[in-house]
N, C-alpha and C positions, 0 to 999 in steps of 0.2 A: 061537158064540164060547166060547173056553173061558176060566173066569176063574181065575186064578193069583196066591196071596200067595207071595210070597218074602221072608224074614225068616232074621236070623242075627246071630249077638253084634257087638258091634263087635270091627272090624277081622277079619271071618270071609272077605269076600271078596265080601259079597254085591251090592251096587253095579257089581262087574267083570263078574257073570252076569249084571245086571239090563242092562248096555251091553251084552253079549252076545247078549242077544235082542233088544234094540232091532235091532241088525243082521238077525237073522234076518226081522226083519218083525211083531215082536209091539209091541202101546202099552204102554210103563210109565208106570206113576204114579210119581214116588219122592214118597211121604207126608212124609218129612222136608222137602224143596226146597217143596213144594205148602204145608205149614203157616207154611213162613217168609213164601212170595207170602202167603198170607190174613192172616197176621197185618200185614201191610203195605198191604194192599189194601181187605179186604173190611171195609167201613162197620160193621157190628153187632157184628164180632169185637173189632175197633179201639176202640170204644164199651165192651165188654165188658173187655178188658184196664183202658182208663184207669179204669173205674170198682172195679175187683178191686186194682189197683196202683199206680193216681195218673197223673196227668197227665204226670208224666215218663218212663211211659213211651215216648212219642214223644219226638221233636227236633219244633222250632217248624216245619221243613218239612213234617213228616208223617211220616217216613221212624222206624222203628222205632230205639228205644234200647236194643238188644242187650245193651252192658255192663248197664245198669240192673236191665233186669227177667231177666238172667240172674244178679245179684247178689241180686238179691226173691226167682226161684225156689228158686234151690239154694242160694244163701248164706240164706238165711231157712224153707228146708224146706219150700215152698210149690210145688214142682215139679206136684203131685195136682191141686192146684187151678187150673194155667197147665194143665195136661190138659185139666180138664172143659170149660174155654174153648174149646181147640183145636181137642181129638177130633171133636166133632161136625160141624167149619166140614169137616175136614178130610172126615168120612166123606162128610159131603152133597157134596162138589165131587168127592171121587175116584166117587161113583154118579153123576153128571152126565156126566163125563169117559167111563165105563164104556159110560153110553146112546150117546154120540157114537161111542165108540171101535165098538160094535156095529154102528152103522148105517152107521160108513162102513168096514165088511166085513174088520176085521183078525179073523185066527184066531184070534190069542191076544192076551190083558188081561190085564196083571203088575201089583200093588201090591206095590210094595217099601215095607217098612216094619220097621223094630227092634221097635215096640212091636204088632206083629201079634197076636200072639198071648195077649196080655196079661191077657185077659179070655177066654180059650178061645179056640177053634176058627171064623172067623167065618162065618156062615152064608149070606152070597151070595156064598165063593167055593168053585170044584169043587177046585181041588188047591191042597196047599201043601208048597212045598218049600222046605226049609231048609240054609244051608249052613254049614258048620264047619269048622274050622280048628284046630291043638292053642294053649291058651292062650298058651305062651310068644310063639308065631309070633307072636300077634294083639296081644299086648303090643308088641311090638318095632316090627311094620308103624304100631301107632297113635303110637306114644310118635314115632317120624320121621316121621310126617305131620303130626302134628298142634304138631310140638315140644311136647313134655309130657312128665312125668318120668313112669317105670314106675310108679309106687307110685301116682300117679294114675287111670293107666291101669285098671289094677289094683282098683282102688278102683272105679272105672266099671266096670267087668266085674261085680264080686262085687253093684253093686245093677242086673245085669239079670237074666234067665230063664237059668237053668244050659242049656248043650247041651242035657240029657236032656229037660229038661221039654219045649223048642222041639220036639225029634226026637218024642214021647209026640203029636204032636200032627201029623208032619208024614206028608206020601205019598210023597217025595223027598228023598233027603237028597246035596248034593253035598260030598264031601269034599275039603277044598282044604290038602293038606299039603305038596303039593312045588310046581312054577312056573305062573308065568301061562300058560303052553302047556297043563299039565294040569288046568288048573282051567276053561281054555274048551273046553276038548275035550270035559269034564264038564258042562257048561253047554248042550255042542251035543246032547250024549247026550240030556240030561235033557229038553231043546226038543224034539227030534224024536219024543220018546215022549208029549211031551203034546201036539203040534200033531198026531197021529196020532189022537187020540184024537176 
């Protein structure tokens, strides 16, 4: 089984390849979706947040209090430290996932993750491809998605990994400047060359 990180700035496009190969037949991870189930699930992490953040983090259901502790991270500059919490719930369950995904005979194992590459190059996966998109695009696709003004956007762009660094590190790179027809077509290229492999 070949194992594949896929990472790319926000709003690069990269979630549209990571559906991409779902179809073709590969298992993704998406490490963002996976860290929000554990922070809502998994007993130790849940334990680990109230004691780093306070008990409000949750709602009296259980159920995670989003505004809250994303007013503690980012409104308080403690994003690093809701990391060290995370990362790891996050690595150990996508390597669980990974052993599954092996034994029950898929070719390809995709970790789609923003913060992929953060700390280098990661060492149990074979290839990683990254996709990009020119800033303005990726401004505009996020700022209507997400309703959020540019200057925001923008502002989120400027504190992740530039293109270059991401590309410094990548084996693949899909370029997504013109439509969603050329950017799966790109997706289909860049699958067929590592499901060959």
């Amino acid at each position: 089984m070949i194992k594949v990180g896929l990472t790319g700035g926000i709003g690069s496009g990269k979630t549209t390849v990571a559906r991409q190969w779902e179809k073709l037949g590969a298992r993704v991870v998406y490490a963002d979706s996976l860290a929000k189930e554990l922070m809502a699930t998994d007993r130790q992490l849940k334990n680990q947040i109230i004691d780093a953040f306070g008990e409000q983090s949750y709602h009296h259901d259980g159920s995670l209090n989003r505004t809250y502790l994303s007013e503690q991270a980012f409104g308080s500059g403690r994003v690093e430290e809701l990391n060290r919490l995370v990362h790891p719930a996050v690595y150990k369950k996508t390597d669980e996932l990974m052993q599954e995904a092996m034994a029950s005979g898929y070719p390809v194992f995709v970790k789609e993750a923003a913060l992929l590459l953060k700390n280098g190059r990661p060492e149990n996966l074979d290839y990683i491809v990254v996709v990009t998109a020119p800033e303005d695009v990726r401004v505009r696709r996020v700022a209507a998605r997400d309703n959020t003004p540019e200057s925001e956007v923008r502002a989120r762009i400027r504190n992740q990994q530039t293109e270059q660094e991401l590309i410094s590190f990548s084996d693949h790179v899909i370029v997504n400047d013109r439509d969603i027809m050329h950017l799966e077509e790109g997706a289909r290229r860049v699958f067929s060359l590592l499901a060959e492999l």
